[in-house]
C-alpha positions in Angstrom: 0.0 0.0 0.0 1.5 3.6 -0.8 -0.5 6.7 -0.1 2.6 9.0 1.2 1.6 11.5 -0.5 -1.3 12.6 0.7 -1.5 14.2 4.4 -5.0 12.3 5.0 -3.7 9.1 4.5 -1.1 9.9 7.3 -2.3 9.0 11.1 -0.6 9.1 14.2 0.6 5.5 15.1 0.5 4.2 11.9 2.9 1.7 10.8 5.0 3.2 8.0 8.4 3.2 5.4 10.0 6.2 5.0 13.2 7.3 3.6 15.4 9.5 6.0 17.6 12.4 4.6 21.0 10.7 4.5 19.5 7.3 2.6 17.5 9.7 0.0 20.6 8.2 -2.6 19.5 4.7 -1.6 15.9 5.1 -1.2 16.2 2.5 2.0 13.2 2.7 3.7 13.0 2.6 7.7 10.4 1.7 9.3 8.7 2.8 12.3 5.2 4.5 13.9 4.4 8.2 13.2 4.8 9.9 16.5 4.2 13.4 14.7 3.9 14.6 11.1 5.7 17.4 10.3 4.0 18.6 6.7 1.5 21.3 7.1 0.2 21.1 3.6 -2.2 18.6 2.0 0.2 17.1 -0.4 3.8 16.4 -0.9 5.3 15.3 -3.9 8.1 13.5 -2.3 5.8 12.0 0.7 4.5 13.6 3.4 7.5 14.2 6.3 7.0 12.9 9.7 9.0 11.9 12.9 9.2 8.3 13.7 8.2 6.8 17.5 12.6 6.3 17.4 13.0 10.0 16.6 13.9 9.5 13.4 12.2 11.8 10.5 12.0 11.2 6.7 9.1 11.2 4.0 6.3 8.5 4.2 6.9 6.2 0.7 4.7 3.4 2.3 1.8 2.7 4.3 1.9 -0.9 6.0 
């Protein structure tokens, strides 16, 4: 399932893939629940950004 894209598709606790900053040349994705999202607008192109429950923050490229 994808659906990063779109800030409605985005809940807190939601098991997710995203790619963080430094492994944007890979595209590996980490996985982990959304403890916060951190786009204000609707859409993103790139996925929407949140921080994971480990702290971590990237863009959402799945939704498990």
């Amino acid at each position: 399932m994808t659906g990063g894209q779109k800030r409605e598709n985005i809940k807190y606790g939601l098991d997710v893939g995203v790619v963080l900053k430094e492994d944007q040349g890979t595209g590996r994705l980490t996985y982990g629940k959304v403890q916060k999202i951190l786009t204000n607008s609707p859409t993103h192109p790139h996925g929407i950004k949140v921080r994971l429950n480990t702290g971590e923050v990237g863009r959402v490229k799945e939704i498990l």
